[in-house]
C-alpha positions in Angstrom: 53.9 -85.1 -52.3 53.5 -88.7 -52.9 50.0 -90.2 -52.7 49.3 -92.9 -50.3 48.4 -96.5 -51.9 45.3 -96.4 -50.3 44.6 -93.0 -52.7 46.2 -94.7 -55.5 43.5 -97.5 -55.2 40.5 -94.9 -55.2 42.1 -93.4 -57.5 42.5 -96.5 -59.7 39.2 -97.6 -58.9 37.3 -94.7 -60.1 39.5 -94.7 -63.4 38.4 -98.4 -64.0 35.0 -97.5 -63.2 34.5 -94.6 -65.8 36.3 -97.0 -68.4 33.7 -99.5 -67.8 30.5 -97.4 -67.8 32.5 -96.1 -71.1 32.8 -99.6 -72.8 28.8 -100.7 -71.3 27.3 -97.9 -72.8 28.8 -98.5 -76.0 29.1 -102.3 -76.5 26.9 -103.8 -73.5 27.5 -106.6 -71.7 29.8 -108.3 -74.2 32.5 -105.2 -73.6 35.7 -107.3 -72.8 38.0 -106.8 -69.8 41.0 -106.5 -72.0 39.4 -103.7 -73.8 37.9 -102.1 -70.4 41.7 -102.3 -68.6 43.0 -100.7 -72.0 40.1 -97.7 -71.3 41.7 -97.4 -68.2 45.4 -97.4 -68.3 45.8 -100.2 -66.5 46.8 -104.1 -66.7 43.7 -106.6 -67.0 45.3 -107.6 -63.6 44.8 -104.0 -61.9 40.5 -104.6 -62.7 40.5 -108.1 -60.6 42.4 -106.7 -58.1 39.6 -104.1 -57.6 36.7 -106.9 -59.2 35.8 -110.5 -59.2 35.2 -110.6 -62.7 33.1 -108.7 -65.1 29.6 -109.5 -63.5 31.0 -107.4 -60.4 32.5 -104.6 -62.3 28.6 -104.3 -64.4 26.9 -104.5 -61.9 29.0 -101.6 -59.7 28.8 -99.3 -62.8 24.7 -100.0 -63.1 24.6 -99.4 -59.5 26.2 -96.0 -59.8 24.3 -94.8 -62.9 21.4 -96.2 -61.1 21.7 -93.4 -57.9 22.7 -91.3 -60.4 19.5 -91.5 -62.5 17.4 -91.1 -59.2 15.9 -87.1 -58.7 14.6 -85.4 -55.3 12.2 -82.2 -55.0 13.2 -79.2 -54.4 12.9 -78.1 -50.6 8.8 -77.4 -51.2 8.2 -73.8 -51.6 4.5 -74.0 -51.6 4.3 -73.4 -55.4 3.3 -77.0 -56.5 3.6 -76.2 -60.3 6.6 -74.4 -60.1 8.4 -77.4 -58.3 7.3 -80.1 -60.5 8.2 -78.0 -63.3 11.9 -78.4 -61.9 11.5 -82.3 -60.9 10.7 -82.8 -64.3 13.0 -81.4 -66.2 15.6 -82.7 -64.0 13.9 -86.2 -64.4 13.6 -86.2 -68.2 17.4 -84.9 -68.6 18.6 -87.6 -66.2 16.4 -90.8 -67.5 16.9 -89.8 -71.5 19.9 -88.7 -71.7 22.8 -90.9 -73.8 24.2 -92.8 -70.4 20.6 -93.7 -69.3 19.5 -95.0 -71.8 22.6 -96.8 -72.8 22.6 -98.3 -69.5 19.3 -99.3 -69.3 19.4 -101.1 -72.5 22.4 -102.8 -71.5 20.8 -103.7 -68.1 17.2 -105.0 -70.0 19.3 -107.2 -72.4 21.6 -108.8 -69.1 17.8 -109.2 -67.2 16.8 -113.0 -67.5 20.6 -113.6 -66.5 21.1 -111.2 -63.6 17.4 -110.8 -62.3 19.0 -109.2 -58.6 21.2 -106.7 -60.6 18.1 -105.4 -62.5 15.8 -105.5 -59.1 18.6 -103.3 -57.3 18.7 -101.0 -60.3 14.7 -100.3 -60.4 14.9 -99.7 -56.5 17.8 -97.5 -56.3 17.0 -95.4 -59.4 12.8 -95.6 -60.4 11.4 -96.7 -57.4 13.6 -94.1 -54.9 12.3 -91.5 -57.3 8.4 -92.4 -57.2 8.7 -92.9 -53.2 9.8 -88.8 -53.1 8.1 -87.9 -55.4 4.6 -89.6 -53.9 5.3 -88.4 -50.2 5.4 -84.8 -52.1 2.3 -85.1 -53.8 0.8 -86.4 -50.5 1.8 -83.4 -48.6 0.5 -81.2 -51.4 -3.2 -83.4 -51.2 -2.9 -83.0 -47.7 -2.7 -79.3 -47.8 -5.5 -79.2 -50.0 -2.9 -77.7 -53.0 -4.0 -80.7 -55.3 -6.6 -83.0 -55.9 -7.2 -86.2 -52.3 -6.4 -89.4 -54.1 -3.6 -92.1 -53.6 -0.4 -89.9 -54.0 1.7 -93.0 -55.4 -0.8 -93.8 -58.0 -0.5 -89.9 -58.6 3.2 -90.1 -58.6 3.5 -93.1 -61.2 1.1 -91.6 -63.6 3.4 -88.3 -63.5 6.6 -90.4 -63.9 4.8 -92.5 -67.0 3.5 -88.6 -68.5 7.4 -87.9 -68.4 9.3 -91.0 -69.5 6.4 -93.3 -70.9 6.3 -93.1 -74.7 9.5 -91.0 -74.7 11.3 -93.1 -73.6 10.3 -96.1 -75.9 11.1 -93.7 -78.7 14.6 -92.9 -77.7 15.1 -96.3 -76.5 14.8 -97.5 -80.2 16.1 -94.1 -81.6 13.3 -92.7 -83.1 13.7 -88.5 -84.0 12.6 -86.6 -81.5 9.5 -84.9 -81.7 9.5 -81.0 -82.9 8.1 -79.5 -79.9 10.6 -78.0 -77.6 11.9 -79.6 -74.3 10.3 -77.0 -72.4 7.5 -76.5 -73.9 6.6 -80.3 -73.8 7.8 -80.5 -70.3 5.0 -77.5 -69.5 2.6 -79.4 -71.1 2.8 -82.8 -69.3 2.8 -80.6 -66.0 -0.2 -78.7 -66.4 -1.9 -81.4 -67.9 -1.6 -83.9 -64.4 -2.1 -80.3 -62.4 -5.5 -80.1 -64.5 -6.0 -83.7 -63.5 -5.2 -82.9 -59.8 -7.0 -79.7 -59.7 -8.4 -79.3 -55.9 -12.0 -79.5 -55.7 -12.3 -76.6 -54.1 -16.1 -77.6 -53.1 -14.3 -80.1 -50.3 -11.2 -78.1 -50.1 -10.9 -77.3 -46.2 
């Protein structure tokens, strides 16, 4: 069966896309379009066909890692720890893994040049994240689960717990520290529960 051209085109589109989050995580910005159209099996003509230019084609592949670095809750099953537990190791395996942080240094380095690209990158990625994650922690204040206080100052010190320092040191690829995933992961979430704790003086 022969594929329509309009399948061809996705089809092309995606390929160029993957080659170019390919050739940004490795070399940045300064990645050329000759080697990106090379990446992807196709003529330097086939990527402006699909892209203005390289600004376009960076800022579509940021875009995508962007939603793709972004994390939900669990449906809420009433067992606060139990679903932050799963947020955060979700969130920590998304923002520091190879991709993200090749992306965001990439992103940080093209800032001062493309301020709009790095805006639309915070808001689609760290910013949807905190929203969710603050109208969680409301609901959970609300029903008296955790601590009454502003949920999205609540939900930025959480997301600055898991990323924060960590991040940093990855960033600038420093070793890891010897405590396990998990077990550091545990520890961040039981110490904001602890911070969060009910008073269950005022606890209705």
């Amino acid at each position: 069966m022969v594929q329509s051209d309009t399948n061809l085109s996705v089809d092309t589109r995606e390929r160029v896309l993957h080659a170019a989050r390919q050739a940004f995580m490795k070399e940045g910005y300064r990645a050329s379009m000759d080697g990106i159209a090379a990446l992807a099996g196709v003529a330097k003509q086939t990527l402006y066909n699909h892209f203005s230019g390289k600004d376009e084609l960076f800022a579509e592949t940021a875009s995508l890692t962007s939603n793709a670095l972004s994390v939900t809750l669990a449906a809420d099953t009433g067992d606060v720890r139990a679903c932050l537990l799963r947020f955060a190791e979700t969130f920590r395996t998304r923002v520091l893994c190879d991709e993200g942080l090749a992306v965001f240094r990439a992103l940080v380095a093209e800032t001062p040049r493309m301020p709009r690209l790095a805006r639309a990158f915070f808001d689609k990625g760290a910013e949807k994240t905190a929203t969710q994650l603050a109208q969680f922690l409301g609901h959970a204040m609300k029903d008296g689960r955790l601590r009454r206080d502003d949920p999205r100052f609540a939900a930025e010190m959480l997301l600055s717990l898991l990323g924060g320092f960590e991040h940093f040191r990855r960033v600038c690829g420093a070793d890891a520290p010897a405590v396990g995933e998990t077990v550091r992961v545990e520890r961040i979430v039981d110490c904001f529960l602890r911070a969060w704790a009910p008073d269950r003086g005022n606890r209705t």
